[in-house]
KEZA-437568 format. One record per residue (C-alpha): residue in one letter; residue number from 1; x, y, z. Coordinates in pm, whole numbers, plus 50000, padded with zeros to 5 digits. Last residue first. Layout:
BEGIN
   type   seq      c1      c2      c3
      a   NUM       X       Y       Z
...
This chain:
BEGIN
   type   seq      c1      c2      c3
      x   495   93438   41625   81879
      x   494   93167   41583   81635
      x   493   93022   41238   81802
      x   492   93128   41371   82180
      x   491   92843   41653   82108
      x   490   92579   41320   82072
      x   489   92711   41197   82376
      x   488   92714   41517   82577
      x   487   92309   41594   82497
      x   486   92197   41243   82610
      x   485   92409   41273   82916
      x   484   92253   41602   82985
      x   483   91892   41451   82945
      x   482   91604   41666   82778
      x   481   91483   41914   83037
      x   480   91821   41964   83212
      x   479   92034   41924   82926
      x   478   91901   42167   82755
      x   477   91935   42487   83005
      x   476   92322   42399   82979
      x   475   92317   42333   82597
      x   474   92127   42695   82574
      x   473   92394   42838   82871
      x   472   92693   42662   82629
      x   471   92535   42888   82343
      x   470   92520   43207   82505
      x   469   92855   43160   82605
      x   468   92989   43090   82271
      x   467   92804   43399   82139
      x   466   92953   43619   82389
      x   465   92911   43602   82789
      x   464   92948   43363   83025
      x   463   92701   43092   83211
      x   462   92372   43244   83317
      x   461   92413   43626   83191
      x   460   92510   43469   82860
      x   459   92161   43335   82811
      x   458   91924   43091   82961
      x   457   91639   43033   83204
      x   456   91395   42802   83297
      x   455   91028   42828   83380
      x   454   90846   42511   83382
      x   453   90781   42438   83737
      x   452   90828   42773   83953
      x   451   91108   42762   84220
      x   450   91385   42864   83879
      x   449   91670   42633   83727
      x   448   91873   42801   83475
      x   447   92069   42999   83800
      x   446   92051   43385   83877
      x   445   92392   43554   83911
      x   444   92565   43597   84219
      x   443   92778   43948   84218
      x   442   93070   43964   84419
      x   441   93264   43767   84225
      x   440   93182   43882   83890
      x   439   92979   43782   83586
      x   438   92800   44091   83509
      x   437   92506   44053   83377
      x   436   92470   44164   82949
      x   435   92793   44141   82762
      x   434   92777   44508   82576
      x   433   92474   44662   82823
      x   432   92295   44932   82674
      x   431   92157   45014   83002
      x   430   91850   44796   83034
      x   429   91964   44559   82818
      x   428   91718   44477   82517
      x   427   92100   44450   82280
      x   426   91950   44649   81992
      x   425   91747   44908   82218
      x   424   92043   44978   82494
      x   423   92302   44982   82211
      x   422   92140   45256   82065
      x   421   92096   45454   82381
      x   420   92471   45314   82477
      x   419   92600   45535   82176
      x   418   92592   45381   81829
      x   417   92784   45494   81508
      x   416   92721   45617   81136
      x   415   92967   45704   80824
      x   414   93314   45677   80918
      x   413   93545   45752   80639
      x   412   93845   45573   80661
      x   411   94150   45570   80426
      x   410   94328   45883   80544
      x   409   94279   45882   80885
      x   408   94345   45519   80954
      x   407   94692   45564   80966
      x   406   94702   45820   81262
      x   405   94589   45557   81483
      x   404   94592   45766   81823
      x   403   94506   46088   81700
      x   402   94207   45921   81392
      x   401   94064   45730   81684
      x   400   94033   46029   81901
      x   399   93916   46263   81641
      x   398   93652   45970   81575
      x   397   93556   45997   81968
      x   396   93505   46383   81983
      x   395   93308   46319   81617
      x   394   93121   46044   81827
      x   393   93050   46223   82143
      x   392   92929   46552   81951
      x   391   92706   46373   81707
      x   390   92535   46186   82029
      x   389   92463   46498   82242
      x   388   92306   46669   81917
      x   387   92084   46406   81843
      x   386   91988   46373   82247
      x   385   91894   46757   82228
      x   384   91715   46686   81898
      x   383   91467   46412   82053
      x   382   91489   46084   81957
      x   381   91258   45889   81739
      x   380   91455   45671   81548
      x   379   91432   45435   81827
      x   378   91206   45542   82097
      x   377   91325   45857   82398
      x   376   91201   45683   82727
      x   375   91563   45692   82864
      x   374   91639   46027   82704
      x   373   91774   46119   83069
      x   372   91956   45783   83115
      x   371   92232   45885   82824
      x   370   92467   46068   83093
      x   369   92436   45748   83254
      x   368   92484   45473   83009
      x   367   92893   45461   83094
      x   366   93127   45406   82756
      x   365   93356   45159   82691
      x   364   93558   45264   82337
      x   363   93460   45037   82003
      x   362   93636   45147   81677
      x   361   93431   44937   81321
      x   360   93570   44897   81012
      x   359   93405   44761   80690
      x   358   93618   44733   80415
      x   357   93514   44762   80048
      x   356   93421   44486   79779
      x   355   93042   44631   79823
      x   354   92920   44223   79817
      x   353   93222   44093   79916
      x   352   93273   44274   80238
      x   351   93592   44284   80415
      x   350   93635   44299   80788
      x   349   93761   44548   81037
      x   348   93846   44526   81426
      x   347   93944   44824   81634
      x   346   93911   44833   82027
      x   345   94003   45146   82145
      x   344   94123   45160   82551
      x   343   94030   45482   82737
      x   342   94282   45785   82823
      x   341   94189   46016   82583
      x   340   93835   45916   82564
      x   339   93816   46022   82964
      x   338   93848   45730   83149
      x   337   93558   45637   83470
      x   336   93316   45397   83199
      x   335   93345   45117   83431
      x   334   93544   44884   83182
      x   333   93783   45162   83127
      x   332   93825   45256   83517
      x   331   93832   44927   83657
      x   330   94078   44842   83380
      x   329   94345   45054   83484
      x   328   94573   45336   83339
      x   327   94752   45341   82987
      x   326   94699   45437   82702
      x   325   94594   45062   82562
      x   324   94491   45067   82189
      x   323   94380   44705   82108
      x   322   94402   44629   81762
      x   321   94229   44333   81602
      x   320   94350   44071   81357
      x   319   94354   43919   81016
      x   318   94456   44199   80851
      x   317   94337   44531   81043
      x   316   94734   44644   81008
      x   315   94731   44569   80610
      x   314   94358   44859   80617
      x   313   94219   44660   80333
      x   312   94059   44897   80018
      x   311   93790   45142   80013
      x   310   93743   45216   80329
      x   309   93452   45285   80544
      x   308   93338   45337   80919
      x   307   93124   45246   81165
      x   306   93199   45412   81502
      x   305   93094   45259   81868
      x   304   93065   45421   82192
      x   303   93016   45178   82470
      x   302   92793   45005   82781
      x   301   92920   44869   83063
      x   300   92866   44512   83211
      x   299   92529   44444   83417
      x   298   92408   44482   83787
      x   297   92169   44249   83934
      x   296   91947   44479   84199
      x   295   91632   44385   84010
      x   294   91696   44004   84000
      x   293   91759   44005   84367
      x   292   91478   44207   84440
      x   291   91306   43978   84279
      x   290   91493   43650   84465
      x   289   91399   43790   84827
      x   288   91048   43898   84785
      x   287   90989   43542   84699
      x   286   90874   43452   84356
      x   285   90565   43375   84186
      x   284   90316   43559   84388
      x   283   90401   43905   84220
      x   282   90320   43728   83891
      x   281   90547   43697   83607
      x   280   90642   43929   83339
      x   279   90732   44267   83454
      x   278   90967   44086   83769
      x   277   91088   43850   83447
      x   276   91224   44107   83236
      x   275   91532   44241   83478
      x   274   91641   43878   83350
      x   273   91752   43933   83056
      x   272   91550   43748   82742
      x   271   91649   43374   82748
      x   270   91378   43301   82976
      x   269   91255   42927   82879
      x   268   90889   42893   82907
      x   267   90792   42491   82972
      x   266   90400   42398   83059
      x   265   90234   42589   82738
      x   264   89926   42724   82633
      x   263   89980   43056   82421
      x   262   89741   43387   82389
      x   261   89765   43619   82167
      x   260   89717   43987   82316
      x   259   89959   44164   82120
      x   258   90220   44216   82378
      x   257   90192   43810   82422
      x   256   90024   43609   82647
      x   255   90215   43322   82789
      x   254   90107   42931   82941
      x   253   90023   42729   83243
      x   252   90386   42775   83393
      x   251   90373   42572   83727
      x   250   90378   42744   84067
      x   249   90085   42482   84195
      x   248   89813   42844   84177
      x   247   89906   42827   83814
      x   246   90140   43067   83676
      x   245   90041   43222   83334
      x   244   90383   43423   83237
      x   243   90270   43793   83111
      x   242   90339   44019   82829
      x   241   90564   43830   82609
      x   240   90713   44035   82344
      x   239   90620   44099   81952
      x   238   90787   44161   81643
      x   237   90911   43831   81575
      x   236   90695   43520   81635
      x   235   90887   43252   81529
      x   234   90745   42901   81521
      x   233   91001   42637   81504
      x   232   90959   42339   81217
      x   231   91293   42205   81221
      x   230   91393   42330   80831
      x   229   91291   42677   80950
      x   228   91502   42668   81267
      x   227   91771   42535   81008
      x   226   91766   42836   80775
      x   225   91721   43103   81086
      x   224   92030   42971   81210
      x   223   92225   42976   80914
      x   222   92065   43362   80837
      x   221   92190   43469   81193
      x   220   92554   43300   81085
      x   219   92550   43499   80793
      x   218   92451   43807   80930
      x   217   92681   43796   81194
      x   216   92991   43827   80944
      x   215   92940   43733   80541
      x   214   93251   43496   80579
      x   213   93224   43381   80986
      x   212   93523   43520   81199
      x   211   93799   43285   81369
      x   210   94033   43279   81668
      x   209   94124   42922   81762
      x   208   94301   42764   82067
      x   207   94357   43077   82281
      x   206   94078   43284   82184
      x   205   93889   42980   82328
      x   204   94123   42990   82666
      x   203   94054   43409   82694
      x   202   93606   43316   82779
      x   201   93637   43033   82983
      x   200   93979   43103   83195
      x   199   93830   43457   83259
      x   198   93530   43309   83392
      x   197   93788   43049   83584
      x   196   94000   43330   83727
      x   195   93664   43484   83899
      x   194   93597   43896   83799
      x   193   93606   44162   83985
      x   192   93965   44218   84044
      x   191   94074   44211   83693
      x   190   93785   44392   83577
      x   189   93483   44251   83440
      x   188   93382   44376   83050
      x   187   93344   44023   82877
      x   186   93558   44073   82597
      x   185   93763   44382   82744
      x   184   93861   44124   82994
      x   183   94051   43970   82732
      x   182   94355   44197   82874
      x   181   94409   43981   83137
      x   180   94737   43835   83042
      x   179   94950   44158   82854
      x   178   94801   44343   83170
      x   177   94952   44095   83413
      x   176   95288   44106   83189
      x   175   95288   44499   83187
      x   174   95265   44536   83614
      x   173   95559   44226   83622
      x   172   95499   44142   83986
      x   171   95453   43785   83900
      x   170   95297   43498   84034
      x   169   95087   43522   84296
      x   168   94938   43848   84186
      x   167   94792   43708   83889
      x   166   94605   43509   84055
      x   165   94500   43801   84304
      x   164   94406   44013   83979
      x   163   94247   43693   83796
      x   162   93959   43656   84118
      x   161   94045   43278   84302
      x   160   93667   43233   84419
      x   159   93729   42819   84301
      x   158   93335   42679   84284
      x   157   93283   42666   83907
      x   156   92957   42408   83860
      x   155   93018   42211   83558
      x   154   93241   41939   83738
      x   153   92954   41894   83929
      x   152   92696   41848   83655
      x   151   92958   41536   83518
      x   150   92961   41462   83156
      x   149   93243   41230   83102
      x   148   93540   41357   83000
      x   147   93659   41410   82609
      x   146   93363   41661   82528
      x   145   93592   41903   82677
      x   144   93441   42248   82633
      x   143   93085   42197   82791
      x   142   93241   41916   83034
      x   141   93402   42186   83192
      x   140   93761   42081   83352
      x   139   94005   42090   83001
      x   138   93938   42445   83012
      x   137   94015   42515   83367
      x   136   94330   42316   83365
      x   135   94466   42495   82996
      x   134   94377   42838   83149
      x   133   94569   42721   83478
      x   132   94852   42593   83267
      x   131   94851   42889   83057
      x   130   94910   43100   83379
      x   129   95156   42873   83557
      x   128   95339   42891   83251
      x   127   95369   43223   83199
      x   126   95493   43258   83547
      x   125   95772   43017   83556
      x   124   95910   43210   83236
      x   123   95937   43535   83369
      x   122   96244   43642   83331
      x   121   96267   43578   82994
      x   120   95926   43849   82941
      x   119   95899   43880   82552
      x   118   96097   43543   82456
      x   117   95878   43399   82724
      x   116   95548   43566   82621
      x   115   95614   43392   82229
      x   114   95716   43043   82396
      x   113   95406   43012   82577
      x   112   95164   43166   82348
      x   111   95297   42888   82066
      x   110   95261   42616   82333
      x   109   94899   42734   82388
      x   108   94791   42752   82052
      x   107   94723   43090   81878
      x   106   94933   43421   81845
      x   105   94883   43763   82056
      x   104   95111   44038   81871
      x   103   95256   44250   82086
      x   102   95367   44602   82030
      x   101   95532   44864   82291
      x   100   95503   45173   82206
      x    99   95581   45284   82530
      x    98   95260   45485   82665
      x    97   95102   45345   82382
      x    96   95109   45029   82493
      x    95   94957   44832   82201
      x    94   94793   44462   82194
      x    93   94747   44338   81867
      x    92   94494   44012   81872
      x    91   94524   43760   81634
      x    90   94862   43735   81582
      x    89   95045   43409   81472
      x    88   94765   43274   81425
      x    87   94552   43551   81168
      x    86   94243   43520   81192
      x    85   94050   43209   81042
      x    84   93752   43236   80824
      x    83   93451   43038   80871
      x    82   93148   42971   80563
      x    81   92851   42890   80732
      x    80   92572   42638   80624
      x    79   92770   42339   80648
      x    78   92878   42407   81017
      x    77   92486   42476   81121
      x    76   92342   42133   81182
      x    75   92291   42201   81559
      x    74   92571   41910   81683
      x    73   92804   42065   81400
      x    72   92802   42394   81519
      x    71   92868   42312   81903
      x    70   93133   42093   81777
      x    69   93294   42403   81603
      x    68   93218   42637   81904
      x    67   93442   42357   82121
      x    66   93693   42286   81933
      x    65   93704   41993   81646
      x    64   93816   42227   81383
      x    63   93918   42561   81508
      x    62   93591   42766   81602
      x    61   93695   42814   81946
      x    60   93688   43192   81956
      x    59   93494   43421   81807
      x    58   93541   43715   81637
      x    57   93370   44030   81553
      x    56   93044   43908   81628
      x    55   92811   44133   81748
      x    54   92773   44472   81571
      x    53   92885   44345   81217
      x    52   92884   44604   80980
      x    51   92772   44521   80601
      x    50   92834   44779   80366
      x    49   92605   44893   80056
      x    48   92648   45310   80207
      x    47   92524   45117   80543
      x    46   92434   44792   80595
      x    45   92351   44652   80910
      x    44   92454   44366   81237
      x    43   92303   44036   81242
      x    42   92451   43967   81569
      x    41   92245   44304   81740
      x    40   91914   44208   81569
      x    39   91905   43865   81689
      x    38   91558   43764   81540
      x    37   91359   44015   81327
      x    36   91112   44280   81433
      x    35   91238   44308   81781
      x    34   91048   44192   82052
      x    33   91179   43726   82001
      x    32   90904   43524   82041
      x    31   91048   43195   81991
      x    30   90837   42874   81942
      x    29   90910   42509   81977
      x    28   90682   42188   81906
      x    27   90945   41941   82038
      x    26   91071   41622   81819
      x    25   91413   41640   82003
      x    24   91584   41818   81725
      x    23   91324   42073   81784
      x    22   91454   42098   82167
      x    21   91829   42175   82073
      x    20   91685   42405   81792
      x    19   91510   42651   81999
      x    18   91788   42626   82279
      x    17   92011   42771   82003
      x    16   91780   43019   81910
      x    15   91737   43139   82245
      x    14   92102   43164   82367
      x    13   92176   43313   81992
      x    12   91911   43599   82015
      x    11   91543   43550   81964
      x    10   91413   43611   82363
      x     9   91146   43421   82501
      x     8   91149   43044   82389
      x     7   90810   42849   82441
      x     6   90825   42494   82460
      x     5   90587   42210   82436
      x     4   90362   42420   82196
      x     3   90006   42440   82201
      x     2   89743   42739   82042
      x     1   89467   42845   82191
């Protein structure tokens, strides 16, 4: 039976990030990642010769010496991707349609502060008690500040200040607060749901440095997979673990896989969600209390998504985003409750070298629900009822991007799309979940440490979501089996 000293379930960025961390250390690592190839929904697809990224339209924090960029350097990554700034003086458009109202979201907190002034004069003390906090709360985590000295306590967010009463405090401006919270979209919590310092985490990387990687998700899956080679991990793609071995002590003895394989090991780090581990572990290995727990854990939405096609640049798509905003609140976008015609559209697009066209891609929330009755349907295997369903959402959902950005209509073509089924089987979320577990204030999500020795866990459903998330939950996860202090010091080196 084969050995390793760690085996890493789940292939995605948490997992190939703690994958590396440990081979650096002289570990014999593994991942066994279900789907046929590791990180399927960052690598994104091709379609007509065009590459579409499905998770990573932009990141932020990838300015040199921030965070993401440090991260990058520490795994031996930055020299194998190519990064491409957006645009800073407007990464993000943010559009009212209601009014018409434009706003273009720029870079570096002094910039931000002077732009919302000139926007809102009135409100001056307010926009800078917000950046301030962001600034504060960033500046706090050792995982973002590689300044401080690493301190687990200072890691641990204890402040239940939600970013609706924050903003509450300080202004009574009803287009200000949604001009600051609308970054929410990015890790699907509403206002009132979700803590000020999550939000703080997630908007304050936008906030120093918004960047893409040249080639998209793809590239920065095939930078991983080059260095995980180079390190000597074993990746077992194509398969899933079956069962955790538990010894009688509550100590991981090893994993058998969906193919029967067996694997002796005495560390199994759970980057997979963690629905996964009731399935996977015996019924004696946790209390009755902490599985139902892990059942009951509720995640983000799901979404619509188009793919579309254009031959040349769309000049508005240029370096930034476009948020379409019609109006109405977030609990009912980010919970699925809008009707199309009154549900935020995310657009983002991106050039391809290779086809030398334009790759856009229109994101609106979406609830799994109505999708829950082809549940058991397989990939590329779905019945005709379900085909039909899904034509007539997207082509209801393109005539709704083409209404509201009338520009678009004429250059795009859209040429495939994904409904929360899809996203369901390329993200392994149990409801086609864009950000995985909520992270919300009235939800307590599980922690890296479990009551059974060996079993850890990881993932943006531990620490935040998106790829910088899932990354600080790897370093997180790290730390505690290889040293946190020996982790920060070698991050400070880069910083």
């Amino acid at each position: 039976m084969p050995y390793y000293d760690h085996v890493v379930v789940g292939g995605g960025v948490a997992g190939m990030t703690v994958a590396m961390i440990l081979a650096m250390k002289g570990s014999q690592v593994t991942i066994i990642e279900s789907f046929p190839f590791l990180s399927p929904t960052v690598r994104g697809f091709r379609r007509k010769g065009v590459l579409f990224d499905t998770g990573l339209h932009y990141v932020g924090g990838l300015g040199d010496g921030h965070p993401l960029d440090v991260y990058f350097k520490h795994l031996g990554i930055s020299d194998l991707i190519q990064k491409k700034a957006y645009n800073p003086n407007g990464f993000d458009r943010f559009i009212f349609e209601e009014t018409e109202a434009s706003y273009d979201i720029p870079c570096g907190f002094n910039k931000l502060t002077s732009r919302f002034t000139n926007w809102f004069p009135n409100e001056g003390k307010a926009i800078e008690r917000y950046f301030t906090a962001i600034q504060q709360a960033l500046d706090a985590s050792p995982f973002l500040n590689f300044s401080m000295d690493f301190d687990l306590e200072s890691a641990i967010h204890n402040d239940t200040t939600t970013l609706e009463d924050f903003l509450a405090c300080i202004t009574e401006n009803e287009e200000l607060k949604t001009l600051l919270c609308y970054q929410n979209l990015l890790y699907g919590v509403p206002p009132a749901e979700v803590l000020l310092i999550t939000h703080a985490l997630v908007a304050g990387s936008y906030y120093m440095s918004a960047h893409t990687v040249e080639g998209g998700g793809n590239a920065l899956v095939k930078a991983y997979e080059k260095r995980l080679k180079k390190l000597g991990v074993d990746c077992f793609c194509g398969n899933r673990v079956e069962s955790i071995q538990i010894s009688d002590t509550r100590e991981v003895e090893g994993v058998t896989l969906s193919t029967g394989k067996k694997l002796s090991t005495r560390s199994c780090i759970w980057t997979a969600h963690p629905h996964g581990l009731i399935k996977a572990t015996p019924d004696s290995a946790f209390r009755p209390a902490f599985k139902k727990r892990l059942a009951t854990l509720e995640d983000t939405t799901s979404a619509l998504m188009l793919f579309g096609i254009s031959e040349h640049p769309i000049s508005s798509l240029n370096g930034r985003n476009i948020f379409l905003w019609p109006g109405g609140s977030f609990d009912d976008n980010l919970n699925g409750r809008s009707d199309q015609g009154e549900s935020i559209i995310y657009l983002s697009s991106a050039y391809d070298k290779k086809s030398k066209k334009t790759a856009i891609t229109a994101i609106m929330p979406q609830p799994y629900g109505p999708y829950a009755q082809w549940k058991d349907s397989e990939r590329s295997k779905r019945p005709t009822d379900y085909i039909e369903y899904k034509k007539t959402a997207l082509e209801k959902f393109k005539q709704e991007v083409f209404r509201r950005a009338p520009e678009l209509q004429e250059s795009v073509e859209f040429v495939d799309g994904a409904t929360p089924l899809t996203l369901r089987d390329y993200c392994a979320t149990p409801t086609g979940s864009l950000y995985g577990l909520q992270h919300s204030v009235s939800q307590f999500n599980p922690a890296p440490i479990t009551k059974v020795t060996g079993l850890t866990l990881a993932g943006q459903g531990i620490v935040a979501p998106g790829i910088l998330g899932a990354i600080i939950s790897a370093y997180l996860t790290c730390g505690i089996l290889v040293g946190h202090d020996h982790l920060h010091k070698e991050l400070r080196q880069y910083a």
